[in-house]
C-alpha positions as CSV (number, residue, x, y, z in Angstrom):
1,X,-21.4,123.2,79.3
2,X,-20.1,119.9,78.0
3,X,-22.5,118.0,75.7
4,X,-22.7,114.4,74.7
5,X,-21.1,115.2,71.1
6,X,-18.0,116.9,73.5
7,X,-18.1,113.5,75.8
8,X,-18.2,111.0,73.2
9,X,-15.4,113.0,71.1
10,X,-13.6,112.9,74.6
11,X,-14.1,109.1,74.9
12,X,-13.4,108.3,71.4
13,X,-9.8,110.2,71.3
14,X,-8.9,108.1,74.6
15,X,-10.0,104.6,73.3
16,X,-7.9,105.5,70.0
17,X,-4.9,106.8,72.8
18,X,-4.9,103.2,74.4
19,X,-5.4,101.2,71.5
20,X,-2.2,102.8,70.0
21,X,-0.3,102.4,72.9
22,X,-1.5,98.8,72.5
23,X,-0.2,98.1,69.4
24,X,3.5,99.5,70.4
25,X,3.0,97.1,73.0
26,X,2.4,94.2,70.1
27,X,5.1,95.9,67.7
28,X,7.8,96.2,70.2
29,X,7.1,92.2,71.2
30,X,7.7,91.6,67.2
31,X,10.8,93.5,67.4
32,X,12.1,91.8,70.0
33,X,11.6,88.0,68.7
34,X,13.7,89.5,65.9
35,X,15.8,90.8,67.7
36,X,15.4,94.2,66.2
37,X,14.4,96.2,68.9
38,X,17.3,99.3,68.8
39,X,18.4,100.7,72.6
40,X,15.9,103.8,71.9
41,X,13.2,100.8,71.0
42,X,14.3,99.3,74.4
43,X,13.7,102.3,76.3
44,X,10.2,103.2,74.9
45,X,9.0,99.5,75.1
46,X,9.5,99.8,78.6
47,X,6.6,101.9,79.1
48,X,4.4,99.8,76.9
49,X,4.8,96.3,77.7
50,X,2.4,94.3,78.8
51,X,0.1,97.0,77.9
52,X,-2.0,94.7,75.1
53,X,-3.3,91.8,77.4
54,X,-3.7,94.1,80.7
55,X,-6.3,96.5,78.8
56,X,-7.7,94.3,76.4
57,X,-11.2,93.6,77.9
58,X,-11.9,97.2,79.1
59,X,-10.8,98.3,75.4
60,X,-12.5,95.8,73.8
61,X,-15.7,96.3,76.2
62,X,-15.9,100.5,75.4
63,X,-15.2,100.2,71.9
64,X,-17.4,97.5,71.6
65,X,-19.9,100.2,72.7
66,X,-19.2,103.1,70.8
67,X,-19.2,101.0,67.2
68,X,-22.8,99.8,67.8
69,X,-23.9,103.2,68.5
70,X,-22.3,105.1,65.6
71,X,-21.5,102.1,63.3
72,X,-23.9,99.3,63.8
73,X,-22.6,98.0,60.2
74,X,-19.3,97.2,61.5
75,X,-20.5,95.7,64.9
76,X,-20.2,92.3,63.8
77,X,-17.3,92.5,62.1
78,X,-15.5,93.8,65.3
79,X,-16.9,91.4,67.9
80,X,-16.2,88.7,65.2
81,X,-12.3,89.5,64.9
82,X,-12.0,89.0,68.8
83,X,-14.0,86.0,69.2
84,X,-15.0,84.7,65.9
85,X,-17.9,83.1,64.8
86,X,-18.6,80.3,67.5
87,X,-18.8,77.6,64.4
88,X,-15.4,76.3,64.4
89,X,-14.3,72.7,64.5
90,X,-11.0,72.8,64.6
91,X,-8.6,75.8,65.7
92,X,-6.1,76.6,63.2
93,X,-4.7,80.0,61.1
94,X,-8.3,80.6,59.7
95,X,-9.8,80.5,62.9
96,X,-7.7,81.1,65.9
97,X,-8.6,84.4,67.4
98,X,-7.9,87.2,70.1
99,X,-10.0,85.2,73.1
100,X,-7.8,81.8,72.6
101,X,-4.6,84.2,72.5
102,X,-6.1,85.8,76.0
103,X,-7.2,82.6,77.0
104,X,-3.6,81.4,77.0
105,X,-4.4,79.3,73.8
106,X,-1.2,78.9,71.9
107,X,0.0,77.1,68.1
108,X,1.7,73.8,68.4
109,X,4.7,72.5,67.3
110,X,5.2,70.4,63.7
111,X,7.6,68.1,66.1
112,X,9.5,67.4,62.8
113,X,10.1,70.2,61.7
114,X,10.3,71.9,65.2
115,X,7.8,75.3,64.1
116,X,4.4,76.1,64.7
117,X,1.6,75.2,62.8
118,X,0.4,79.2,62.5
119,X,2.1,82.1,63.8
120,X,-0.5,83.2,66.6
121,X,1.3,86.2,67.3
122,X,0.9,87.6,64.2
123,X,-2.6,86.3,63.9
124,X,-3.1,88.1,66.9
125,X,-1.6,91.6,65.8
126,X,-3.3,91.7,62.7
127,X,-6.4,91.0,64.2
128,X,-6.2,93.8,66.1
129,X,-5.1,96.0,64.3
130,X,-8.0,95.3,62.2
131,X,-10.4,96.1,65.1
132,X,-8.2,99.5,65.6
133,X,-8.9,101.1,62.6
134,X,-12.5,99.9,62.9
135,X,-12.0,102.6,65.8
136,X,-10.2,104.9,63.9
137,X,-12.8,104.7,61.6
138,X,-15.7,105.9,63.6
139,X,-13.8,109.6,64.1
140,X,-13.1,109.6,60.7
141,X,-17.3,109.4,60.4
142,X,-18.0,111.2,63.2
143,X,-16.0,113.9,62.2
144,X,-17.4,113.9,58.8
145,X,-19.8,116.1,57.2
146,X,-22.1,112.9,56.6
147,X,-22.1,111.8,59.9
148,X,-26.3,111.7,60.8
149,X,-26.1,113.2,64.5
150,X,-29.4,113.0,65.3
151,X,-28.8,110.4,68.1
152,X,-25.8,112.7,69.5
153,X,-28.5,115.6,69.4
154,X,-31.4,113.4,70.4
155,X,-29.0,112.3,73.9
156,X,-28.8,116.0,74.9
157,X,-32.6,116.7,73.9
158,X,-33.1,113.7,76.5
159,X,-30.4,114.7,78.6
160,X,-32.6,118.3,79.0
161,X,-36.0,116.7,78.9
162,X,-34.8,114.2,81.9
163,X,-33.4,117.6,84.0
164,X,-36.7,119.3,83.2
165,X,-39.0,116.0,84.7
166,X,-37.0,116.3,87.7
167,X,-37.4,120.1,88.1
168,X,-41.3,119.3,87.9
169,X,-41.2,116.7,90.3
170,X,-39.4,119.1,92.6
171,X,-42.1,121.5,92.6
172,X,-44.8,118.9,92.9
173,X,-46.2,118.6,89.5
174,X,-46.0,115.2,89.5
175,X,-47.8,114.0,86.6
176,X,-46.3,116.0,84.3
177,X,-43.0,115.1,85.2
178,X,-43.7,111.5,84.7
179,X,-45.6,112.3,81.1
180,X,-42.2,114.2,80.1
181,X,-40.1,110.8,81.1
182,X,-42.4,108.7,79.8
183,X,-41.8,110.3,76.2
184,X,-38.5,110.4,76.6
185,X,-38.6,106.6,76.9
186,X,-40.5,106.0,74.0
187,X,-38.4,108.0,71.7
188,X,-35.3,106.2,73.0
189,X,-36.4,102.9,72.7
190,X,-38.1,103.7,68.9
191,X,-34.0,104.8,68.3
192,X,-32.8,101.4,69.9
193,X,-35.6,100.2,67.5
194,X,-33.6,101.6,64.6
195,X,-30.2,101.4,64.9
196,X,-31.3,97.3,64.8
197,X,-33.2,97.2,62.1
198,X,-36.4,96.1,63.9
199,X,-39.2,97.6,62.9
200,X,-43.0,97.6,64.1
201,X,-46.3,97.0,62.5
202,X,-48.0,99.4,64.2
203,X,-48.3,103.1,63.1
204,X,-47.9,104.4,66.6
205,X,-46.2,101.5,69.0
206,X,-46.0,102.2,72.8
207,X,-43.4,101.6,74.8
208,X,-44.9,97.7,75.9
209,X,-44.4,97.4,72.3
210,X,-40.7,98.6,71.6
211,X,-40.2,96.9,74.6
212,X,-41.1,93.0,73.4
213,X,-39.7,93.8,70.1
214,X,-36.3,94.7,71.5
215,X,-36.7,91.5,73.6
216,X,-37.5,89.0,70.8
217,X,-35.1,90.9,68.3
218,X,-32.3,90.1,71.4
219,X,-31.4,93.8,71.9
220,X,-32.2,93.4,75.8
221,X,-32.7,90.1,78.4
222,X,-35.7,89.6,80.7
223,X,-34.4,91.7,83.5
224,X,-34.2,94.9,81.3
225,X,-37.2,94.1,79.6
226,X,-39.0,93.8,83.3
227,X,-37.6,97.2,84.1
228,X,-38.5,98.8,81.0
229,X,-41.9,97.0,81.8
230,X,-42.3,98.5,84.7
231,X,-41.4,101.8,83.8
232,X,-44.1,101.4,81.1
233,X,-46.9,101.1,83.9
234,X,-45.2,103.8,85.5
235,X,-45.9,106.1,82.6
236,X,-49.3,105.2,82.0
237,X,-50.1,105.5,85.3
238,X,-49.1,109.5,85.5
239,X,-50.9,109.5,81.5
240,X,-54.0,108.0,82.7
241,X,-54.9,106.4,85.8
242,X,-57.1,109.3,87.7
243,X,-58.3,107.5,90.7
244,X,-55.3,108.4,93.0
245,X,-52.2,110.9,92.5
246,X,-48.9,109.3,91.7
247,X,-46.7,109.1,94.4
248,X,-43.1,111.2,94.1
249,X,-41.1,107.8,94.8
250,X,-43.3,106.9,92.4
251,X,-42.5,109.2,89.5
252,X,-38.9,109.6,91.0
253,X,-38.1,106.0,90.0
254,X,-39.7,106.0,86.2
255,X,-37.5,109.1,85.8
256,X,-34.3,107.5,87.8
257,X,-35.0,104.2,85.2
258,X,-35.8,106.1,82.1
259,X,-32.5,108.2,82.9
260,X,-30.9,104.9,82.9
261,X,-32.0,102.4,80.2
262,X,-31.1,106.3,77.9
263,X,-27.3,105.8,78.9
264,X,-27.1,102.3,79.0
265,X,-29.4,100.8,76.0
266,X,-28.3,101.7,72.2
């Protein structure tokens, strides 16, 4: 059985796979402007080129992903190397960053003197190259013996708990299928909670109240935090309204949407 520790080890050595390939891309370019790239160097940059700007966005998007889940501390840091920190005036060697450089945004030319005003290229590499080893970094924790698991573990606990619901709901016991995914829920948006730093006042907040805190803290938009709203009144139906039954649709969407907001929400 493959777990979520086996999938995101999985993910994580296939982000690190097209990042390096990525940066060959960028060092073989280098090369070339040099005019250092050897015939063995010409051979191997064939398979490599163009490799940077045509997988950027999906690289960027996953291991944009996988940082705030396992290194929320760094999260900044990397979205800040690609597009920086929105409060520029001006774009020059301090500020120019990987968007412009994808955006087609190039240095200009000292006329006189017939260079650029900032190498962009090499603003670009190091940039990221920077973000790489932010990558690199999360195996090196997640491989470590002081890596906290508990949200690896916690995703297959859910994982189990979610299969469990359903197996209730197929035999009919609907209420306690939707009880199961309703706790579920909770504990995953308290986690969400955490890994931004938001806390509650309450001893014992419901889901209505991870739910606005997430909202206001900027975690999720209006359209999640309607679903999750939803799913909340869902759950309280199965808990405690006792003048009708659920209905299976019913209790087959809370668990479809708590399944959902689990994979999709950190």
């Amino acid at each position: 059985m493959t777990t979520n520790t086996d999938k995101y080890k999985a993910d994580l050595d296939s982000l690190i796979k097209l990042g390096d390939s990525m940066e060959l891309d960028l060092t073989f370019r280098h090369l070339e402007e040099e005019g250092q790239l050897s015939d063995d160097d010409k051979k191997n940059f064939k398979k490599f080129k163009g490799a940077f700007e045509k997988h950027y966005q999906r690289w960027y998007t996953e291991s944009s992903a996988v940082i705030k889940q396992l290194i929320p501390d760094r999260s900044a840091e990397f979205e800040n190397l690609y597009k920086g920190d929105g409060k520029r005036k001006e774009i020059n060697s301090t500020t120019y960053n990987l968007q412009d450089w994808l955006n087609g945004i190039r240095a200009g030319f000292n006329e006189y003197r017939g260079e650029k005003h900032y190498n962009d290229f090499a603003i670009v590499s190091m940039r990221f190259h920077t973000q790489l080893e932010i990558l690199k970094a999360v195996k090196v924790r997640f491989e470590s013996s002081l890596l906290d698991i508990r949200q690896v573990v916690q995703a297959d606990l859910f994982d189990s708990e979610i299969d469990a619901a359903r197996e209730l709901l197929k035999h009919g016991f609907l209420r306690g299928a939707g009880a199961i995914a309703g706790v579920v829920l909770e504990k995953h948006l308290g986690q969400v909670a955490d890994n931004h730093s938001i806390k509650s006042r309450k001893k014992h907040p419901t889901i209505s109240d991870f739910n606005d805190l997430l909202k206001k803290g900027g975690v999720i938009e209006v359209p999640t935090w309607r679903q999750i709203q939803r799913l909340g009144d869902l759950r309280n139906f199965c808990d405690h309204n006792k003048q009708r039954e659920p209905a299976s649709d019913e209790v087959a969407e809370l668990i479809d949407g708590v399944e959902k907001i689990t994979k999709t929400i950190f």
